[in-house]
C-alpha positions in Angstrom: 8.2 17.2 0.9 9.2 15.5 4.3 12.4 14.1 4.3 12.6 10.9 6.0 14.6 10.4 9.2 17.0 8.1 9.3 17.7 5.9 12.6 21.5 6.2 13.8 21.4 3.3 16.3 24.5 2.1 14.8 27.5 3.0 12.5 24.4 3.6 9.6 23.8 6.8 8.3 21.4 8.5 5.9 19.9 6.0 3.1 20.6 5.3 -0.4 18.0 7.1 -1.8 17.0 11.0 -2.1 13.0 10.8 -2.3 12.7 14.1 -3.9 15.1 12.8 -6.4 16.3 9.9 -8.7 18.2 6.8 -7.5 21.5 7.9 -5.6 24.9 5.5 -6.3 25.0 3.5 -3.8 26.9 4.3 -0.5 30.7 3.7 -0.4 30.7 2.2 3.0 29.6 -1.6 4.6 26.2 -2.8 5.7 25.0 -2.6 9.1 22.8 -5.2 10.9 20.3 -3.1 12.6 17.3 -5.7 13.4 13.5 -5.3 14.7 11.0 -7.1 15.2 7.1 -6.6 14.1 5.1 -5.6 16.9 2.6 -8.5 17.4 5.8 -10.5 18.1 7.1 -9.2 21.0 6.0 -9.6 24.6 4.6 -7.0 26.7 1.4 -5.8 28.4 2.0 -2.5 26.3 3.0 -0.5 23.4 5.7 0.7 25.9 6.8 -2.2 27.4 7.3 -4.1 24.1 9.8 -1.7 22.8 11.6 -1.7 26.1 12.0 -5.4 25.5 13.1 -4.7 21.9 15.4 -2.0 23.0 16.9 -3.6 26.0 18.1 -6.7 23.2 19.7 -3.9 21.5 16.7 -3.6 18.7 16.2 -0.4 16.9 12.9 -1.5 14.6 9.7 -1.8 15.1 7.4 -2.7 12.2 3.8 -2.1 12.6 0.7 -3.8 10.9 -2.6 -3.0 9.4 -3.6 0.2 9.8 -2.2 2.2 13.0 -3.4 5.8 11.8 -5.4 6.5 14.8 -2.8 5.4 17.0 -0.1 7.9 15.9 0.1 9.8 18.9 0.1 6.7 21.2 3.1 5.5 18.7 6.1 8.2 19.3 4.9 8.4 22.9 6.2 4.7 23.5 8.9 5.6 21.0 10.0 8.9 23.0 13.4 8.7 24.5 14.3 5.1 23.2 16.6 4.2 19.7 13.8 2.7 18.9 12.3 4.1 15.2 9.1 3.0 13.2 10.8 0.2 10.4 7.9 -0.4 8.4 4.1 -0.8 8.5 3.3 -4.3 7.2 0.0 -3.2 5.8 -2.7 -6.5 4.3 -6.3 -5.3 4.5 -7.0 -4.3 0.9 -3.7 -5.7 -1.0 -6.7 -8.0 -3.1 -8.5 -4.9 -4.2 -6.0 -3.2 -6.1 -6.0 -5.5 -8.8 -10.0 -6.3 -8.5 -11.4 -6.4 -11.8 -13.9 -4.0 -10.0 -12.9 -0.4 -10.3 -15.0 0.2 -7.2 -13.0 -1.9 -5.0 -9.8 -1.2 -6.9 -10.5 2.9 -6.2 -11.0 1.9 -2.3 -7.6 0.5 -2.5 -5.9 2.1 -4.1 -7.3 5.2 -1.7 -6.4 2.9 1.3 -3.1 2.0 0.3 -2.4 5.9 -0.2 -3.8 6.5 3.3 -1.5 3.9 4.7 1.6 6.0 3.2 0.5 9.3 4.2 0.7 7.3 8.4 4.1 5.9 7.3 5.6 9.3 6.8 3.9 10.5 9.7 5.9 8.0 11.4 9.0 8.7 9.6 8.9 4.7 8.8 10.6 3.2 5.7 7.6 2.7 3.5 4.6 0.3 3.6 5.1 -3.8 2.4 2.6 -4.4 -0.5 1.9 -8.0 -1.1 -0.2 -7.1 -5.1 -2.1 -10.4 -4.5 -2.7 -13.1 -2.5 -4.0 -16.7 -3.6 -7.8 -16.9 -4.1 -7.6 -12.8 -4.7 -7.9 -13.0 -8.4 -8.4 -15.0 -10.9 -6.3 -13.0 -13.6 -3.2 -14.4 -14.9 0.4 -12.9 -14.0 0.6 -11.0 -17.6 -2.8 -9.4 -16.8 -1.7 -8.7 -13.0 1.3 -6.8 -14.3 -1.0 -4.8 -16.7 -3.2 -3.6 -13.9 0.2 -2.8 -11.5 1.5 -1.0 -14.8 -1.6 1.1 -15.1 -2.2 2.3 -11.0 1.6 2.3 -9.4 3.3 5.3 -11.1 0.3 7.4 -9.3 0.9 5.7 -6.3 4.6 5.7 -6.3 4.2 9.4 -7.1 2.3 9.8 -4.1 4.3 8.1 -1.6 7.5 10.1 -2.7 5.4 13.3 -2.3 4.6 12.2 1.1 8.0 11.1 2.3 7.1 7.1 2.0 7.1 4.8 -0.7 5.8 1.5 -1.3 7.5 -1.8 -1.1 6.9 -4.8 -3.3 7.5 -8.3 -1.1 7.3 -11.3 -3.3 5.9 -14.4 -1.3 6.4 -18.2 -1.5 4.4 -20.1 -3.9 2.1 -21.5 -1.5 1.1 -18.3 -0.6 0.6 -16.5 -3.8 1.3 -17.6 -7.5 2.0 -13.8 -8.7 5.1 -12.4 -7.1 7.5 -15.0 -5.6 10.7 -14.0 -6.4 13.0 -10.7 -5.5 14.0 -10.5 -9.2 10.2 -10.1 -10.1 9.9 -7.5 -8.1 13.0 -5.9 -10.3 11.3 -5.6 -12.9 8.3 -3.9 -11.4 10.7 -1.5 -10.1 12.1 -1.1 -12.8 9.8 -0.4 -15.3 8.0 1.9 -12.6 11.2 3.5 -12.1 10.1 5.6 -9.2 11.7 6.8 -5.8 8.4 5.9 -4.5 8.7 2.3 -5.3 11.2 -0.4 -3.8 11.0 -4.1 -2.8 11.8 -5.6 0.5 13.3 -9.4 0.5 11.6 -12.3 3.4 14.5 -14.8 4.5 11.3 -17.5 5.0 9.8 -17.3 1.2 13.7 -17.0 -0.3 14.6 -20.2 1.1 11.9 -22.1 -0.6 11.5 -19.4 -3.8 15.8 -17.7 -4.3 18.3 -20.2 -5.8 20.9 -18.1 -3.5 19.7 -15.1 -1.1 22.9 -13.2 -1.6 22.8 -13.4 -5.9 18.8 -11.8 -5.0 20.1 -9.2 -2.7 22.5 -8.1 -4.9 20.0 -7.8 -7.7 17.5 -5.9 -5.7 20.4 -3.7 -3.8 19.1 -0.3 -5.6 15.2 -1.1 -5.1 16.2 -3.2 -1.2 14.6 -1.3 1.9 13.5 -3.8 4.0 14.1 -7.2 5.5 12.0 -9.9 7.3 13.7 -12.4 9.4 12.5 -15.8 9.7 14.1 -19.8 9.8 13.0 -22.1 7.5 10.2 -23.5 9.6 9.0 -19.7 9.9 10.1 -19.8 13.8 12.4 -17.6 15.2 15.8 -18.0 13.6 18.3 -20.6 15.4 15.4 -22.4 16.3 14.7 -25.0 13.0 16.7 -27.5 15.3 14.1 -27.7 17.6 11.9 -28.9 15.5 14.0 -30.8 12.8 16.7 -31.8 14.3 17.8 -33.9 11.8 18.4 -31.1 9.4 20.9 -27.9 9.6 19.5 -24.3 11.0 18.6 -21.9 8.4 21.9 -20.3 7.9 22.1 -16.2 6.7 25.3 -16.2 6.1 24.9 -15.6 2.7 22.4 -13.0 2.7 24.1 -11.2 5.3 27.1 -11.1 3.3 25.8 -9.7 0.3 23.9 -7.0 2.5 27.4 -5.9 3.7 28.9 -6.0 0.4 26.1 -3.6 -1.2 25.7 -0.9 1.7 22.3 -2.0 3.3 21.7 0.4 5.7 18.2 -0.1 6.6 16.2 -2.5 8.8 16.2 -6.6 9.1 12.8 -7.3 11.6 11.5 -10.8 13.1 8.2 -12.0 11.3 8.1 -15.3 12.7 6.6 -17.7 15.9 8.1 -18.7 19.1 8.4 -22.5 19.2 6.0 -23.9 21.3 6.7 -24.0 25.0 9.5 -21.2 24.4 9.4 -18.1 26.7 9.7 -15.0 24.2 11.2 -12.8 26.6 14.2 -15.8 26.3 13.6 -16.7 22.5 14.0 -13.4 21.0 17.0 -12.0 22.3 18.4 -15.2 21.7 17.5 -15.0 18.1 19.0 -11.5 18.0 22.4 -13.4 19.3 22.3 -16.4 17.1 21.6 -13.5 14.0 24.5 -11.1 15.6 26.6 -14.4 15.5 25.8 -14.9 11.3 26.8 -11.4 10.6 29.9 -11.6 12.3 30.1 -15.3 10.2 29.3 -13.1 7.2 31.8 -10.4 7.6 34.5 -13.0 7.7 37.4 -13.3 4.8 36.0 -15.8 2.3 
């Protein structure tokens, strides 16, 4: 099996977790902040250009979406010679038709799904975000949901870790989904599947309107955690709530960052978020890389 590379653009070193194996302790040394930023997000003409932005602000992840199999090649060429590594692939076109109630469409994704974690290795990535279901996706109830996910995920868990990838569970805010909202749902998934090939990723945006604290949810996820998406509360870059509602405090992630520290997180935290309007992104985002520099620092501060 491929063994995953892990990005040393910081003080990080290898992962938690031993893919051809079982769930490692985990690692007797801090959290690092090593942030990204999803591709769509950042500015540039090309491929190339966008991580030369994201580099230059001292990023290290790039998360990719949909399917970018047939771009492979054009992928670690822009990637060649840079820190920059392949974070995740945020992967949406069939997450409805795994829990279809037809087998057809299930089977096709299902299939897809496994595709999409054969590219992930290829690109050495973390794993590929799974969203089960989206609202309007299914009309089954959250006991049924969990049957289906019970039946097909320790085949597909089994062949992520085979590849070198695995699959990772992000629970969404209410008004996006009424199945998985919370990082402790996600848990249990985990747990019960109880698979190398299966972890959970946490969203700053859908915590602050779902988690009654982001740092008692990271905790609870810590052994399943492999991925982070950064967003304020009005899903625009972080620091930039007040621009908005000025009335009302930023979106802090103090908290979260804190408990990140505290249990080892060595993996990547990447924007998934909007510019405010009238904002130039090649100002906005390495200033939302600052203000986020400037709440770890906050975190790592004696209580």
């Amino acid at each position: 099996m491929k063994r995953r590379h892990f990005l040393q653009c910081s003080l990080s070193a290898a992962g938690t977790v031993a893919l051809s194996g079982k769930v490692l302790a985990a690692p007797k040394k801090p959290g690092v902040l090593k942030l990204g930023s999803q591709e769509g997000r950042l500015p540039g003409a090309t491929l190339k250009e966008k991580v030369a932005n994201l580099e230059k602000w001292g990023g290290c992840g790039l998360e990719l979406g949909g399917d970018p199999s047939g771009r492979i090649a054009e992928i670690k060429e822009a990637l060649q010679g840079t820190a920059v590594r392949v974070s995740a692939l945020c992967w949406g076109a069939c997450n409805g038709d795994l829990v279809s109630m037809d087998l057809g469409k299930r089977k096709a994704g299902i299939e897809a799904l496994k595709k999409a974690l054969g590219t992930a290795a290829a690109l050495e990535s973390t794993g590929v975000i799974f969203v089960p279901c989206f609202h309007k996706q299914s009309e089954l109830a959250p006991g049924e949901l969990d049957k289906i996910l019970w039946d097909i995920l320790p085949a597909i868990a089994e062949h992520a870790q085979k590849a070198g990838s695995r699959v990772l569970l992000e629970p969404l805010n209410k008004a996006e989904t009424f199945y998985l909202n919370r990082i402790d749902q996600a848990v249990a998934i985990c747990r019960k599947i109880d698979s190398p090939g299966l972890g959970l990723m946490g969203d700053f945006y859908h915590m602050g309107r779902e988690e009654k604290s982001d740092a008692e949810a990271f905790t609870a996820g810590a052994r399943w955690l492999w991925h982070i998406h950064l967003a304020g509360r009005i899903r625009w870059l972080p620091g930039q709530d007040q621009l908005k509602e000025p009335d009302q405090p930023e979106r802090s992630f103090v908290d979260g960052f804190r408990a990140l520290h505290k249990i080892g997180y060595q993996e990547y935290c990447s924007l998934e978020c909007g510019v405010a309007p009238g904002k130039d992104p090649l100002v906005a985002i390495p200033a939302a890389f600052e203000f986020l520099r400037g709440q770890w620092a906050e975190a790592l501060k004696p209580a």
